[in-house]
N, C-alpha and C positions, 0 to 999 in steps of 0.2 A: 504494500500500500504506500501511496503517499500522504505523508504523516509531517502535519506541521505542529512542533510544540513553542508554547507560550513558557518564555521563562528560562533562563541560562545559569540557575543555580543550582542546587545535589540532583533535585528533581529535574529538572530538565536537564542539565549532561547526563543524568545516570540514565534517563528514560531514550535518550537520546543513542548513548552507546551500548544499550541492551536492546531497545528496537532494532537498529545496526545491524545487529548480532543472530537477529532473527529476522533477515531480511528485505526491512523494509526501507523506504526510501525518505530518510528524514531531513527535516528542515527546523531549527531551533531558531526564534524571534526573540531577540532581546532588547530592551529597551535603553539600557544602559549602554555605556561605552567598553565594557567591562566583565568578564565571566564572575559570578562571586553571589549572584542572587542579592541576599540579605547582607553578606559578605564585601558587596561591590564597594569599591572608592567612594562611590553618593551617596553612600547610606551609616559608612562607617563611623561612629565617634571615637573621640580618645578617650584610651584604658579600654577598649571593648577586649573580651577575650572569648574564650568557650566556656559552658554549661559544662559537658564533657571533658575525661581527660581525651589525652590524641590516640589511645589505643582504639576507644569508643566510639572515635566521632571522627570516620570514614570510610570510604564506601568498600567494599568486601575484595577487590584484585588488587588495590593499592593503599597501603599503611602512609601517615604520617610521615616526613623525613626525622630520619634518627635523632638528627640535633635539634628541632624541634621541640621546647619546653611541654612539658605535661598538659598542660593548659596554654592551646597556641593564640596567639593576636589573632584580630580580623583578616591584618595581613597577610599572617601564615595559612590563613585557613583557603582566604581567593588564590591563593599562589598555588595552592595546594589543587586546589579544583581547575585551574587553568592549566596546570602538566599534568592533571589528569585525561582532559580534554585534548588533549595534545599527545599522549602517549598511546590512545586507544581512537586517535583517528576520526575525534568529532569536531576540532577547532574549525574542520574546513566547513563543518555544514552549521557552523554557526551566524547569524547576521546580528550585529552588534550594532545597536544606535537604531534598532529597526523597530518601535513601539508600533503594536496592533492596535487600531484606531475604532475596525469595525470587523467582527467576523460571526455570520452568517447563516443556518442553514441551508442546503436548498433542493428544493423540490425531487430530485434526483439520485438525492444522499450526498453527504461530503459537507464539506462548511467552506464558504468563498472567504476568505479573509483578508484583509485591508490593513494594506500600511500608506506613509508614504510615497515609498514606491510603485502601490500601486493594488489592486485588488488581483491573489492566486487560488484557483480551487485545490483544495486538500482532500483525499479521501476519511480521513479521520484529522480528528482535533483534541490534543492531546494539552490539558491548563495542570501546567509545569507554577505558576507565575507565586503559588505561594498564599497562604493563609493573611500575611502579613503584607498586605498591599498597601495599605494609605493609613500613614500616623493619627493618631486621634488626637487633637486638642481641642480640650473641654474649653468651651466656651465660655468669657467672662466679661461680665459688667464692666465696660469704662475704658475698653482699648482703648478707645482713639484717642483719648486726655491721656493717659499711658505710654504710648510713642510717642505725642507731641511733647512729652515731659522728657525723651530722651529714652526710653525703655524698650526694650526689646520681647518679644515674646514668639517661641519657636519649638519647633519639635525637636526630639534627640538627632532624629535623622540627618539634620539642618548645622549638627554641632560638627564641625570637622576641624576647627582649629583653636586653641590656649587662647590666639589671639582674639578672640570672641569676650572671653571672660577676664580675662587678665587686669588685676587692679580694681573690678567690677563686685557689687555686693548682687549675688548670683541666687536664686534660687531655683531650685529641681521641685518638678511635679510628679510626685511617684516613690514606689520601695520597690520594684522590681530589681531583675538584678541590671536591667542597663542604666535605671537609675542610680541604682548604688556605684557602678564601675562610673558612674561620668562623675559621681560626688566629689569620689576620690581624687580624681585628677584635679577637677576643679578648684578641691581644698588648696592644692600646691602653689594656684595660682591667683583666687579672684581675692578681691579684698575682705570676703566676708559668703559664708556657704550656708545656706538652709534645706531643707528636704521639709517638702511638705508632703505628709502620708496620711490619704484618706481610708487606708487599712492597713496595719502593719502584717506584715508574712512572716511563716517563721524562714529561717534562713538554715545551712547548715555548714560548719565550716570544711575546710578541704583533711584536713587531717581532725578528724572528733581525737577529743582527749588527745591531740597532736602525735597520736599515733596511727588511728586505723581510719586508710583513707577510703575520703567519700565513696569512693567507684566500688568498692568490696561492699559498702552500706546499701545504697540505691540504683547501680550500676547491675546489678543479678535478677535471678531469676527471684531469690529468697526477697531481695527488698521487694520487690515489684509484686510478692504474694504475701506479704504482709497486710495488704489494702486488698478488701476482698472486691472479687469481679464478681459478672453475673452468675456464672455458677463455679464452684469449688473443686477440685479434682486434686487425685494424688495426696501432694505430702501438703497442700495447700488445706484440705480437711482439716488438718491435724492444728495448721496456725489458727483457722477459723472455727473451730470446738467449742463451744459452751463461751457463744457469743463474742469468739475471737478474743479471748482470755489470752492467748498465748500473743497475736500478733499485737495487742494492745498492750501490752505487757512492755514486747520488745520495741516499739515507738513512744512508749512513758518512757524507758531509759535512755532512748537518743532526746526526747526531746528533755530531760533533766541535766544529761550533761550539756546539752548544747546553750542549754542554759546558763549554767555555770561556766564554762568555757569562753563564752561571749560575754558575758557580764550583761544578760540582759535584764536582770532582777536590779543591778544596781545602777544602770544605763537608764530604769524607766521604758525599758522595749519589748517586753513579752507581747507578744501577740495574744489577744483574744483568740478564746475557744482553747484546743489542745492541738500539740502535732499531729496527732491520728484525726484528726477532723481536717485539720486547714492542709494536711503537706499533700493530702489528695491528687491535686490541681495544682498547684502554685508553690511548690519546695524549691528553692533555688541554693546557689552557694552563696556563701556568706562573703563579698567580696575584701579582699586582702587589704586592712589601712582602715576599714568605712567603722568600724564599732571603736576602734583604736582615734580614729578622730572627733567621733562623739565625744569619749574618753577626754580627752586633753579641750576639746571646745572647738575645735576647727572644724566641725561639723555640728550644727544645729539640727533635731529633728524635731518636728511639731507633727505628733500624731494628732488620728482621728479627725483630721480637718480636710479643709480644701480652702482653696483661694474664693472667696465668694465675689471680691469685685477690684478695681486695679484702680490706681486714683494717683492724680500729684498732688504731693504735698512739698511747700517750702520751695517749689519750683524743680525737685526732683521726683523719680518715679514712685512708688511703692505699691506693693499690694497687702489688701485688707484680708484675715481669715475668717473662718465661719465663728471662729470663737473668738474674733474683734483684736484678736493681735495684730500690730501694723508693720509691717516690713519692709527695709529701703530691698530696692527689686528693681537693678540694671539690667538685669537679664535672668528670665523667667525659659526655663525650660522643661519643656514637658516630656517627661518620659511617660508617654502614659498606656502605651499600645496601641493597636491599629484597628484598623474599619477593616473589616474584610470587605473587600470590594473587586468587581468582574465589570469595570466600565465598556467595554467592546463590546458584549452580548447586549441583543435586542433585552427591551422591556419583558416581552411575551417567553422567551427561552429561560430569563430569570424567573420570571413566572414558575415555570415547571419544576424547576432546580431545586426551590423552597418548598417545604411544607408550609401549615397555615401560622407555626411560630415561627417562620420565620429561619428554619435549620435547614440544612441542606439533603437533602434524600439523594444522599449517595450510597448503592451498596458496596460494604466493605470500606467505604470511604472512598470509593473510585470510580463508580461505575454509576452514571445519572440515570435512575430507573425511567424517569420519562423522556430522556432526549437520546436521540439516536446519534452516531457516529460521534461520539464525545467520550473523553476520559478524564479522572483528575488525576492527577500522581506527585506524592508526597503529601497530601491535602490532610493533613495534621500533623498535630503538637504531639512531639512524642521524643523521648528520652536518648531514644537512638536515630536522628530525624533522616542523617545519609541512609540508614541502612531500610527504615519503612519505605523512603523512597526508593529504593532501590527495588524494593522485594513488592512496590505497589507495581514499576512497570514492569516487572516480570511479568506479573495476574496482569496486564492489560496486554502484552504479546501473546501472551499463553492463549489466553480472548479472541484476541483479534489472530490468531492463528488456527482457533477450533479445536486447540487442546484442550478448553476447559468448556463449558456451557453453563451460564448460569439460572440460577431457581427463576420458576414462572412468574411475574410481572407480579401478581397476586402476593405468592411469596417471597421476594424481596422488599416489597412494600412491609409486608406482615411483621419482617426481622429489622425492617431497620425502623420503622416506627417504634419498636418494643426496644431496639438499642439508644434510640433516641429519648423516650419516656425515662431509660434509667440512668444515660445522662445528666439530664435534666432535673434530675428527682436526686442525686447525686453529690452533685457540684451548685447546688441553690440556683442554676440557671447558666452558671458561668463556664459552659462547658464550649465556646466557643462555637456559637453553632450548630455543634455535632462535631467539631474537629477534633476536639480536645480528647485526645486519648490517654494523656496521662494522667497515674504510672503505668498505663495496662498496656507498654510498647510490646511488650512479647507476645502478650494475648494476641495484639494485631496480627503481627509476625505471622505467628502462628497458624491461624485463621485464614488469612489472605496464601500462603504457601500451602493449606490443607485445598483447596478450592484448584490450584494445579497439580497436585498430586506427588509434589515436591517436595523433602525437607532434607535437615540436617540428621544425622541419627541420635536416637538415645541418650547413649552413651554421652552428648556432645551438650547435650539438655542438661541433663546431667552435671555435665563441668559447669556448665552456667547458672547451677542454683547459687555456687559459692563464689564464682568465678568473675570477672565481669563480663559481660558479653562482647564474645569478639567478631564483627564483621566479617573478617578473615575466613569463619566458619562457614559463610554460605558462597564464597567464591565459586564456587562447581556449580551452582542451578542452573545459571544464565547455559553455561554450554551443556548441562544434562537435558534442559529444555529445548535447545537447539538439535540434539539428536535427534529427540526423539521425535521432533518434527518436522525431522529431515534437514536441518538445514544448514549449512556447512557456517559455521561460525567464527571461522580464522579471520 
């Protein structure tokens, strides 16, 4: 087929050099200048790093480079996906700087899609482009008195250089972890750093008790079956027994030391609720410097609130909180996450895509049960995000090859409405749509590779209760796939 994919980050190279692989004829649109996705040059701030270490976080035929720190830059991670692209022979079918403006279905099958350069029919359409499309900032009383006083107000995305805040009394919108990593840097440079948090997370540091690192905690199969899924199998019965006594047991002692560890009892930062309620969804790393400057004063955070309106005072900027604190505010940035957004699809195709909340009715998170010649891949939040994508375009070649067939219209409606209902019922709504898959990346995994008939062995399951999950282990599908559908994949 001829197969245009939207998006030249994990998902779109990976989907791009495994469609390849299995014969088809690809074309990857990117809208940047730049391979890297989320990764890219436009989108980077400073101090960005990885979620993951670098054993974890890439794609399954190429590791990390050696000298590569544990936790690489944003830097290391696009450098990392551009000689991947390059090594496996997709750089040339990439179009860079080529944003999809409009794409189409049409009457015949296929989707016409529209850049630029000009409207191409596609035999399938394959949205690479990412969960994380368009920054959010929360709208607020009083801009324009705001910049006229000299004030800035901007997304993370937007932050690319010291010389932005430098000498500036700066404040961040947010406690995620790209909020926390811009804090840091921020602290080094502006004249004065605040963090305004309308919900604090808990966080967890890289080394708990500065011994046993994160990836052995959260990076397994064991972390990952601590938090129970829809249904319970195996040695996961055994964590969830008599009310999940055991896994709640073992998330009271991460979240007490982490407790202790951070000083967030004397910092004033516990999070509401408990870590087995909140790390569900939203567990991040504790970034390296950010409790350490609370600590010392070079970082201010003001839980529980948000900015309600932005005003000049004394002929300088500030903004005003919910709870009536006033703060000088040269520069207001928002970490606050993104819109998911699909601006190229008609009105009416968006239409089909949604259910009536508003989630997305994809089976398996990939497959648009009402729209024809369409796929998503990567299209969720998940722990291992190279590697679901990776293993989402395998299920979409497998598909579009006729190795797989999936459940009748009826029943894929049935499973994913009921996967959607316990999302939502879940995560109090904040499950991204439907995207949010974490912590249940393996469950995905799993699930999406049982559907081709493919997996890892046992044994391999296995090393991954205590192990962290290595990429590396599913290197072989792409070409066991290709056999067995004949199709020469050198």
């Amino acid at each position: 087929m001829k197969i245009a994919i939207v998006g030249a980050g994990f998902a779109g190279i990976s989907s791009a050099k495994v469609l390849r692989q299995l014969g088809h004829d690809v074309t990857v649109l990117e809208k940047t200048p730049d391979i890297g996705g989320v990764w890219s040059r436009t989108r980077r701030y400073p101090g960005l790093k990885t979620q993951n270490n670098k054993g974890t976080y890439c794609l399954s035929d190429k590791k990390m480079p050696r000298d590569y720190p544990e936790w690489p830059s944003g830097e290391q991670v696009a450098a990392y996906l551009s000689s991947y692209a390059d090594e496996f022979g997709v750089t040339p079918y990439v179009r860079l700087d080529t944003e999809v403006q409009h794409a189409a279905p049409t009457p015949g099958g296929g989707w016409d899609v529209t850049t630029a350069q000009g409207t191409e029919h596609f035999d399938h359409l394959v949205l690479a482009s990412g969960i994380f499309s368009r920054p959010f900032v929360p709208p607020v009383e009083g801009l324009e008195d705001f910049e006229q006083a000299g004030g800035q107000y901007l997304p993370s995305s937007e932050f690319h250089s010291m010389d932005q805040v430098r000498g500036k009394h700066t404040v961040v919108l947010g406690y995620g972890k790209s909020a926390c990593d811009i804090t840091v840097e921020i602290a080094k440079e502006a004249a004065a750093t605040s963090v305004v948090a309308r919900e604090l997370l808990w966080k967890m540091p890289r080394k708990v008790s500065g011994v046993v690192n994160y990836k052995y905690l959260m990076l397994t199969r064991l972390g990952e079956g601590l938090f129970r899924y829809r249904s319970v199998n195996g040695a996961e019965r055994l964590l969830h027994a008599k009310d999940s006594m055991m896994a709640n047991n073992m998330l009271g002692t991460v979240e007490s030391v982490t407790t202790k560890q951070l000083k967030l009892d004397k910092l004033g930062l516990i999070p509401q609720g408990t870590f087995a309620d909140i790390a569900k969804s939203t567990v991040s790393l504790a970034t390296e410097g950010f409790f350490e400057g609370v600590s010392t004063g070079a970082i201010r955070v003001h839980r529980d609130t948000v900015i309600s309106r932005f005003l000049e005072k004394d002929g300088k900027p500030h903004a005003e909180l919910a709870n009536g604190q006033v703060l000088r505010a040269d520069v207001v940035i928002a970490a606050t996450g993104w819109t998911q957004d699909i601006p190229f699809l008609p009105r009416e195709v968006l239409d089909q895509l949604l259910d009536e909340n508003g989630d997305f009715l994809l089976y398996r998170q990939i497959h648009p049960i009402n729209v024809a010649d369409l796929s998503f891949a990567g299209y969720n939040s998940s722990f291992f995000s190279p590697l679901s994508a990776e293993v989402s375009a395998i299920w979409i070649g497998s598909h579009l090859g006729g190795h797989h067939q999936v459940p009748s219209r009826e029943e894929m409606l049935e499973q994913t409405r009921a996967r959607l209902a316990w999302m939502r019922e879940r995560t109090g709504g904040m499950h991204a749509r439907g995207t949010n898959i974490i912590p249940f990346s393996m469950h995905n995994v799993d699930e999406v590779l049982s559907d081709v008939g493919l997996d890892v062995p046992r044994r391999t399951k296995a090393k991954q209760w205590l192990m962290p999950v290595k990429p590396a282990d599913y290197r072989r599908i792409t070409p066991r796939l290709a056999r067995r559908m004949g199709v020469d994949s050198r």
